[in-house]
N, C-alpha and C positions, 0 to 999 in steps of 0.2 A: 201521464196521458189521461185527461178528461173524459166524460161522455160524449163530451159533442165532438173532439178526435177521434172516440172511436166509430162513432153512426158513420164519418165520413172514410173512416178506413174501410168499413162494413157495405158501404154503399160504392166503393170504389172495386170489393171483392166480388160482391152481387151482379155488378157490370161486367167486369169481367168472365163469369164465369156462367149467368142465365139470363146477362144482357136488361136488366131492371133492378131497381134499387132493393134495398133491404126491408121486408116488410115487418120484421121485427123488432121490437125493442131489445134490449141487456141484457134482460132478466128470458125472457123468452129467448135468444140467441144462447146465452147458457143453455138454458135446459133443452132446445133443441136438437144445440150440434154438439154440447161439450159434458153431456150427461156421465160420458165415461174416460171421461181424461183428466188424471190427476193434475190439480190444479194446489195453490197456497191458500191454505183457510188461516181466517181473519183471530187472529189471540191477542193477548191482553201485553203488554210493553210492562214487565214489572218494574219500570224507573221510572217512568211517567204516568203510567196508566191508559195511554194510549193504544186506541189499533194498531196494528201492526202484522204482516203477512207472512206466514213459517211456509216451507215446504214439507217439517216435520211437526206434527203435534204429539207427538210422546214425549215431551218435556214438561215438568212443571215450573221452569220460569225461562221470559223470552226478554231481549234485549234487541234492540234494531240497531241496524250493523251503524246507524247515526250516531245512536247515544252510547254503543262501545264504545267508539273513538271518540268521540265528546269525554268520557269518562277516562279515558285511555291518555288522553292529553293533556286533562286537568290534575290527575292522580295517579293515573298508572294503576295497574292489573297486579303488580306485584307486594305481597305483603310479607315484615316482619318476621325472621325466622322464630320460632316458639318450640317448646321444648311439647313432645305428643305422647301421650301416656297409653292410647287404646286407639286398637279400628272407630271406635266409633267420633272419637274426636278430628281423625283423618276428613270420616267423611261429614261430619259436620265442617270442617275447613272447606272441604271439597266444598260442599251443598253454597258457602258463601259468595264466592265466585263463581259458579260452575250457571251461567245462562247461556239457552242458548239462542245463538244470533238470527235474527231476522233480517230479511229485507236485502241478502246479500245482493247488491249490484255495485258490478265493474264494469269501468270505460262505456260508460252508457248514459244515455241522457232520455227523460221526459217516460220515464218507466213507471209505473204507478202498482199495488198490490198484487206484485210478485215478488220471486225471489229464486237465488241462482241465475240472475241474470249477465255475459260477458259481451262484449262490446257490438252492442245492440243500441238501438233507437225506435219511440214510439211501440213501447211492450205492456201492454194489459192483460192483466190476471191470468199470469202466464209462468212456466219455473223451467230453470235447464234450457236457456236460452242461448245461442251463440252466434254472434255475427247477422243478425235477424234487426232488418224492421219494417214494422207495421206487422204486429203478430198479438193476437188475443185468442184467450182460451186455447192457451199450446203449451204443450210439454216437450219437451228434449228435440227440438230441433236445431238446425245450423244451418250457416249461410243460405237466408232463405229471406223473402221479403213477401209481405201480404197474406196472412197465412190466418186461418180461422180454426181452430178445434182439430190442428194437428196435434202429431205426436213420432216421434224417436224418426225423424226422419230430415232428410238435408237437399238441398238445392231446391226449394220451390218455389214459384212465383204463381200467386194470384189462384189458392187452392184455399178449400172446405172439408175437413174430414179424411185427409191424407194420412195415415197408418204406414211405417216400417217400408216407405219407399222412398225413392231420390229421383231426383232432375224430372221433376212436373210440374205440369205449368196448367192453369184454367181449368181446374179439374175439382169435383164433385166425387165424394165414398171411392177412396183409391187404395187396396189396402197391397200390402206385400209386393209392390211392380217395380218398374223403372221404366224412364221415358216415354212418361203420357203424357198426350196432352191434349185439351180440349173434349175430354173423355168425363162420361160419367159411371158410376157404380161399374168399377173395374176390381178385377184381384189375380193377383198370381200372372201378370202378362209384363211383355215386354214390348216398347216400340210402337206404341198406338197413337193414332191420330184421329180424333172427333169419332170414335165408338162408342159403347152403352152397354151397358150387362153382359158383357165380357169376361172368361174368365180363363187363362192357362192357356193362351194365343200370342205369338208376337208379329211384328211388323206387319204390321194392319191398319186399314183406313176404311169406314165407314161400314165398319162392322155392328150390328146388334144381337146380343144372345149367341155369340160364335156364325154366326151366320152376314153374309155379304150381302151389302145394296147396292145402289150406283148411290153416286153423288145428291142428285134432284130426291128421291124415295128417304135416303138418310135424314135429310135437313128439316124435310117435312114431318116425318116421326118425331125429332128432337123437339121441334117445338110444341108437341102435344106431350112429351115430358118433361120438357121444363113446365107448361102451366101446371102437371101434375105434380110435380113436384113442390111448385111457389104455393099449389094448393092443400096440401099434404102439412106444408107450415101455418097454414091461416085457419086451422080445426082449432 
């Protein structure tokens, strides 16, 4: 997945969700939404010398799950049985073979600088992927499509910043719920529809701060925190 699939992923989530494009760049969109969601940092490929994306770096040597099997096909993983005199010769054998793999993606196509990715499409710098596409800066999510700076969470469509919930859709800072949608800065609820700093409520519509509007009153306040919000990114 390039940069220019991802702006148009990012621009297709910003519609969705505050109704105008992305005003951010990559590197800003990281450090805005994804400051605290573990992500694959960038190590060194010891067979080539190449980049290459771990979701662990407490290894001292990395291999991409390519040139395993590149190597795995050419010569095979197995060596020579030898006759071992001491622990320290074991793990010196060990240390020969012993990399560890990068870049794991299965049944998945057009994934770029992640890794633990499963049958996914369209995944940027993203780890513990499942059945997901169009998802950047996300961690451990499932069957979920458009997803921005999520994490350990499953069923979403066309969210930002969704945390340890399931089945949301169009949603903005969602942490611990279920069944939001078109909701911003929510936690701990259930069954909401187009609310706003909400918290430990369920089945609810057009609620802000636990408290009820009509319909007309609701739509008018959102749109003075989505500008607050687009403006809260543009400091």
């Amino acid at each position: 997945m390039n940069n220019k699939q991802c702006y148009q992923v990012l621009n297709e989530i910003f519609m969705e969700v505050f109704e105008q494009k992305c005003p951010l760049n990559l590197e800003q969109v990281l450090s805005e939404f994804a400051f605290d969601i573990r992500l694959p940092n960038k190590v060194i490929d010891a067979v080539d010398g190449n980049e290459t994306w771990a979701t662990s770096i407490n290894s001292n040597k990395y291999i991409s799950q390519t040139n395993m099997t590149k190597y795995d096909n050419y010569k095979g993983w197995m060596r020579p049985k030898k006759d071992i005199n001491s622990l320290d010769e074991i793990l010196e054998l060990w240390n020969s073979v012993n990399y560890t793999t990068t870049e794991r993606i299965y049944d998945s196509i057009n994934v770029s600088k992640s890794d633990t990715i499963y049958n996914s499409e369209n995944v940027y710098r993203s780890q513990d992927i499942r059945a997901c596409k169009n998802a950047i800066y996300t961690d451990g999510c499932g069957d979920s499509q458009y997803v921005l700076a999520c994490q350990r969470s499953s069923n979403l469509n066309y969210c930002i910043k969704v945390d340890d919930s399931g089945s949301c859709s169009n949603c903005y800072s969602v942490i611990c719920s279920s069944k939001i949608s078109n909701s911003f800065f929510i936690q701990d609820a259930n069954s909401l529809h187009e609310c706003m700093f909400c918290s430990h409520i369920a089945n609810r519509r057009f609620c802000i701060a636990n408290m009820q509007f009509d319909r007309e009153e609701y739509i008018e306040i959102k749109k003075e925190v989505i500008k607050w919000i687009i403006s809260e990114f543009s400091k």
